[in-house]
C-alpha positions in Angstrom: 79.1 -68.2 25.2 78.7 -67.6 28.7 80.8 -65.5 30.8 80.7 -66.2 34.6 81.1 -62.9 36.3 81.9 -63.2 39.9 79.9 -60.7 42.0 82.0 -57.4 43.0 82.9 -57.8 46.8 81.1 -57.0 49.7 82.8 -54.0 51.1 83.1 -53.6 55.5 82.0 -50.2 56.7 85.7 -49.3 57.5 86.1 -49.7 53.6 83.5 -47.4 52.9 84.1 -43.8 52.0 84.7 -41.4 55.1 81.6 -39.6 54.3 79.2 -42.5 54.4 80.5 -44.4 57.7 77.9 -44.2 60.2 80.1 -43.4 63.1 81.9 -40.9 61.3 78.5 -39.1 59.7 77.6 -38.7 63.3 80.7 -36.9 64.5 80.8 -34.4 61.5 77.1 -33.9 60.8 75.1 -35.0 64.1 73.4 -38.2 64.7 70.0 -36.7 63.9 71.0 -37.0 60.1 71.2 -40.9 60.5 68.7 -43.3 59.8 67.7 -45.7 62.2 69.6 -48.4 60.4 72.7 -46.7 60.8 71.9 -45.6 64.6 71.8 -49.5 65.3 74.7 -50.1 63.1 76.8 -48.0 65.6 75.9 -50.1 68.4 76.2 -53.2 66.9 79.7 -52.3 65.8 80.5 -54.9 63.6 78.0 -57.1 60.7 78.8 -60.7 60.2 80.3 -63.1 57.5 78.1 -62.3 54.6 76.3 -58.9 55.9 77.6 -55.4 57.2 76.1 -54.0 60.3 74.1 -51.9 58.7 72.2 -54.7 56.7 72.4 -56.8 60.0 71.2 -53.6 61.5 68.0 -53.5 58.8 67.0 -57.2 59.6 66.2 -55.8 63.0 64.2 -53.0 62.2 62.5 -55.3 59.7 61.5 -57.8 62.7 60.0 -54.7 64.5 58.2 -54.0 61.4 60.4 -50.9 60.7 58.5 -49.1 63.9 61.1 -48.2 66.8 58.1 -48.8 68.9 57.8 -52.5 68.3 61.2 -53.0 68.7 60.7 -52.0 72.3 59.0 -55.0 72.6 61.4 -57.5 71.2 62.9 -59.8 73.4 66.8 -61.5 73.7 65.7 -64.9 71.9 63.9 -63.4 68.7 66.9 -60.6 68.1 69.3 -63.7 68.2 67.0 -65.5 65.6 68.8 -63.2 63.4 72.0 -64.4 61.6 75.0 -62.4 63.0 72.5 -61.5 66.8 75.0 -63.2 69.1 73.7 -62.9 72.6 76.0 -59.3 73.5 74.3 -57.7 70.4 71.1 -58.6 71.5 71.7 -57.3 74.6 73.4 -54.0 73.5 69.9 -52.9 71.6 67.7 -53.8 74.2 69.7 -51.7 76.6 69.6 -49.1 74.4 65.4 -48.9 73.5 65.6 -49.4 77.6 68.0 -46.0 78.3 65.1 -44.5 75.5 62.3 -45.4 77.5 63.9 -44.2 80.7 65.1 -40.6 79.0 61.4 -40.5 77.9 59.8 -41.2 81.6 62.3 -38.8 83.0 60.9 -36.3 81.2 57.6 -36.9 82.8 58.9 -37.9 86.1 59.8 -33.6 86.9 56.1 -33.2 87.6 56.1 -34.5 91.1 52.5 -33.0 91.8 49.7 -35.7 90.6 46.2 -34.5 90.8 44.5 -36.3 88.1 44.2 -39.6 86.7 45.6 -38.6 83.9 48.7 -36.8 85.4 49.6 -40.4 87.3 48.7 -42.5 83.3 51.4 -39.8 81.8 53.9 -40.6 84.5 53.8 -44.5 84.1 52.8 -44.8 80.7 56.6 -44.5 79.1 57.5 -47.2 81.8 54.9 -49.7 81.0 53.8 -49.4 77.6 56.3 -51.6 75.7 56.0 -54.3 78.4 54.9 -57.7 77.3 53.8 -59.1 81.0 51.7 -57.3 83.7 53.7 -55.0 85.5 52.5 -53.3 88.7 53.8 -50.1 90.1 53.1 -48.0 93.2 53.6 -44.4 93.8 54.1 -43.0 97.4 52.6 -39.5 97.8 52.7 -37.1 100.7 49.3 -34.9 102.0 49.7 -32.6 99.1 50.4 -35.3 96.0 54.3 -34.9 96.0 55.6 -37.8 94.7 57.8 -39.6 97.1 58.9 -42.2 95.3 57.4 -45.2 93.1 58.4 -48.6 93.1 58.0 -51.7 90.7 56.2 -54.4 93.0 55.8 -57.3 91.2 55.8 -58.7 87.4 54.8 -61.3 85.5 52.4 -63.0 83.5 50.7 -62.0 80.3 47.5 -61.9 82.3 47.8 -61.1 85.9 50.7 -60.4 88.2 51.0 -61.0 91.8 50.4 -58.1 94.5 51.6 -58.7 98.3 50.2 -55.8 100.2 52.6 -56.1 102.3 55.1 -55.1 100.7 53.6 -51.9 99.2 52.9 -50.6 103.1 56.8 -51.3 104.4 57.2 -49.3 101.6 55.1 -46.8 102.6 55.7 -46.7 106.2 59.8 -46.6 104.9 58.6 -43.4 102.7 56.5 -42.0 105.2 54.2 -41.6 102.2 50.4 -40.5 103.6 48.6 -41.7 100.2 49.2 -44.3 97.7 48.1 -44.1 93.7 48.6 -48.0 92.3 48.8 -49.0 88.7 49.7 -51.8 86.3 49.7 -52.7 82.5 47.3 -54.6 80.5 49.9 -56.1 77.9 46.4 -57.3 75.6 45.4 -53.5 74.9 42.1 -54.0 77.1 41.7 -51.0 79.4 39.0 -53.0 81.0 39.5 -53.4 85.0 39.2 -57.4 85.4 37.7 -58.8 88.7 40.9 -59.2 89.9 42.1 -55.9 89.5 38.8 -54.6 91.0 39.7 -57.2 94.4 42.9 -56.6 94.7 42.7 -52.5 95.2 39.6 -52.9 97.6 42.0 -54.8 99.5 44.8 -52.5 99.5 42.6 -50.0 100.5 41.4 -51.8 103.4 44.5 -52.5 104.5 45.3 -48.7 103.4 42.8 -47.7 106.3 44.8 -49.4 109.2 47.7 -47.3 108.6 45.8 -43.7 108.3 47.1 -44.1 104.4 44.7 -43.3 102.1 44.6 -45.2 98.4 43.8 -42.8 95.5 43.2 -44.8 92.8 44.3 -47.8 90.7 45.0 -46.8 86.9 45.4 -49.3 84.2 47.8 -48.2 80.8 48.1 -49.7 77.9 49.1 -48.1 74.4 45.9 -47.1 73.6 45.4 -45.0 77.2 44.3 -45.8 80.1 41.4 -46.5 82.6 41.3 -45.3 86.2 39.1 -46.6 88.6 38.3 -43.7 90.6 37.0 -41.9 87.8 35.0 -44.9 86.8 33.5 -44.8 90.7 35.0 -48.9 90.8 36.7 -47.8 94.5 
């Protein structure tokens, strides 16, 4: 004789014992004690028809491979791939991993001094990293490598972006900036300078000499480090 046993039903998080909600774990015993699950949970707010946020919130940290990293990568269109991912979901996580990367850079962005390839990779690193296109940035220094201010000049493809000079020296000239340190991303990994990269700094610098402002280098990040071309004598 068989006995058909319907399943026991799925409880909502607001059913769940005090003690185990995300939202209230967080206010009583700090978010630290969370896992990421429940973290994402919080700002998903609500699951969907057959799944709580937190299993809705697990499906996305299984597309990122469990690695908060990778999910820094993920775009709008794979997280609503997901059952449940509506387009303001989406949009909620990827503003948070972006408020993440930005708390991170801040951190780095106190030392306004750079006097060392390495002290420009650590500064644009956190802000380039995760990016899945070429990204190119330019700092503005004074005489004694005080930051000024950096900018984002142009983004784009997986393999090249493109660079008007132009506008990096109205930037300049609007910064009163005396030296220029430029750098992009190599989304493949590849801290190789490409012929392009090599060209396109010879030519800001040329263009660098007209206005008395002087180009220190051209670094290239990617997650595994990063290259500078003054140190590698390419400029």
């Amino acid at each position: 004789m068989f006995v058909n046993v319907k399943p026991a039903p799925r409880l909502a998080i607001h059913q769940w014992p005090e003690n185990e909600r995300p939202r209230e774990k967080l206010v009583n015993i700090g978010a630290a004690a969370l896992s990421d699950a429940e973290l994402l949970a919080i700002l998903l707010h609500t699951g969907h028809k057959k799944k709580s946020a937190i299993e809705l919130a697990t499906e996305i940290l299984r597309l990122a491979h469990n690695n908060l990293s990778e999910l820094g990568k993920v775009n709008v269109q794979q997280l609503q791939k997901l059952d449940g991912m509506g387009a303001a979901k989406a949009v909620t996580v990827l503003a948070a991993m972006e408020l993440a990367r930005r708390r991170q850079a801040g951190s780095i962005h106190k030392k306004t001094i750079i006097s060392s390839g390495a002290d420009a990779a650590l500064f644009f690193k956190p802000l380039l990293a995760d990016q899945c296109f070429e990204t190119f940035y330019v700092m503005f220094l004074n005489h004694a490598n005080k930051v000024l201010r950096y900018r984002c000049i142009s983004s784009g493809g997986i393999t090249s972006t493109v660079v008007d000079p132009r506008i990096i020296f109205r930037e300049a000239l609007d910064a009163n900036a005396t030296k220029l340190l430029l750098c992009h991303n190599h989304p493949s990994g590849s801290l190789r300078p490409s012929q392009a990269d090599i060209r396109i700094t010879h030519k800001i610098k040329e263009v660098g000499r007209l206005f008395d402002i002087d180009v220190l280098d051209h670094i290239i990040v990617s997650e595994t480090g990063y290259c500078s071309l003054a140190e590698e004598g390419m400029i």
